[in-house]
N, C-alpha and C positions, 0 to 999 in steps of 0.2 A: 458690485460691491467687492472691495478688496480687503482678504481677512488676512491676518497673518498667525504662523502657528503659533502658538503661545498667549493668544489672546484670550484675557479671561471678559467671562460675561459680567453685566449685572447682578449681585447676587439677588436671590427672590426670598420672602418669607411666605408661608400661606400659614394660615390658622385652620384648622379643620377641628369643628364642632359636632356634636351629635346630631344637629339638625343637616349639615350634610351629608350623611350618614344617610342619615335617610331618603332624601331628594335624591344622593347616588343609587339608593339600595330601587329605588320606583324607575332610574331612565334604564338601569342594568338588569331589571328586573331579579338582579341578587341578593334575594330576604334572607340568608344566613344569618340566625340569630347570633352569630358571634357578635356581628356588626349593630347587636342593638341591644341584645338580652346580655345586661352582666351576670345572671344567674349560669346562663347556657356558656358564657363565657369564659369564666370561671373554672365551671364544671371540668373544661377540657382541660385546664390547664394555665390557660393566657391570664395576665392581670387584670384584665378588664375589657370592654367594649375595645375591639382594636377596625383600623379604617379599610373597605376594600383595596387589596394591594395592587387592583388595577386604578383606583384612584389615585392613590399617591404616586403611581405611576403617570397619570395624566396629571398630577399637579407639576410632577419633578419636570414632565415636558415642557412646560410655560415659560421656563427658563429660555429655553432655547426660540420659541416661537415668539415672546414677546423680542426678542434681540433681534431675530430676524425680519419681522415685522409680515412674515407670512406663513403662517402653520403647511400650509401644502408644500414650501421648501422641507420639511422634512421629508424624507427620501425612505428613512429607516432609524428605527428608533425598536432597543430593546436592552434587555436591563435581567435580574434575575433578583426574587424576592429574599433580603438576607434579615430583616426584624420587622415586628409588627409597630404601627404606631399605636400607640393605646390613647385614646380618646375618652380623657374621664367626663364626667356627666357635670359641668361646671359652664360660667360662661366666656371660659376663654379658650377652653379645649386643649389642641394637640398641637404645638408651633411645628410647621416643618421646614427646616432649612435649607434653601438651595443653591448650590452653588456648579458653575461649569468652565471649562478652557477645550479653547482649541486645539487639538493635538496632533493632526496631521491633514496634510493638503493630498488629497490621493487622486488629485492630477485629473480628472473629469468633472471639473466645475465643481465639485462637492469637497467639504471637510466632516474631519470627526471631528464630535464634540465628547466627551468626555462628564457626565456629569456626576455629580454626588449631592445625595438626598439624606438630609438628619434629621433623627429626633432625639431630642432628650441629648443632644453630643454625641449620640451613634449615627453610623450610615444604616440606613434603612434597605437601599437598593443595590446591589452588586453587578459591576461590571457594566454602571449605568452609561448608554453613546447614542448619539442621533448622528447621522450621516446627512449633512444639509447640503443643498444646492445652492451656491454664493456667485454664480456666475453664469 
């Protein structure tokens, strides 16, 4: 496959609902009631029930994995958590926006990727890149 720098992806939308929340909170074995109790939620601080930020972190990756058309081409992927999504108790939940480009060929079969994840019109992840193998 021949990528060239500059190439933006697909953009992705995902919807994350409460009922994800939970399905993630049983494979992660992470019951933090932020992620379900808007009491407990609340209390600390947050607006509300907010998604684990290693989910939206496996959501923000899809971008990249459905382009490439093989999750194991990612090489390296990391990101640093900059806002919560808040996941109100409704049936259409949390939209999260995603969007990615190529930014650099760094000359070993692999490129950066570049991505950014929104909610609500903010970026959610900081300093979001997957380093993919394209050749």
């Amino acid at each position: 496959m021949t990528v060239e720098v500059g190439t933006e992806l697909p953009a992705l939308s995902v919807r994350l609902r409460r009922d994800d929340l939970v399905r993630y909170a049983g494979a992660s074995l992470d019951f933090n009631p932020i992620h379900w109790n808007e009491k407990t939620a609340k209390d600390v601080g947050l607006p509300d029930v907010i998604a684990h930020g290693m989910l939206t972190m496996a959501v923000a990756s899809r971008i990249v994995a459905e382009w490439i058309g093989d999750p194991g081409a990612i090489v390296e992927y990391g990101c640093r958590f900059g806002r919560p999504v808040v996941v109100p108790n409704d049936d259409e939940g949390a939209l999260v926006e995603v969007t990615a480009k190529v930014t650099k060929d760094l000359g070993d079969g692999t490129v950066k990727v570049n991505i950014n994840a929104a909610f609500d019109g903010k970026s959610v992840l900081t300093g979001a890149f997957a380093r993919v193998r394209v050749g």
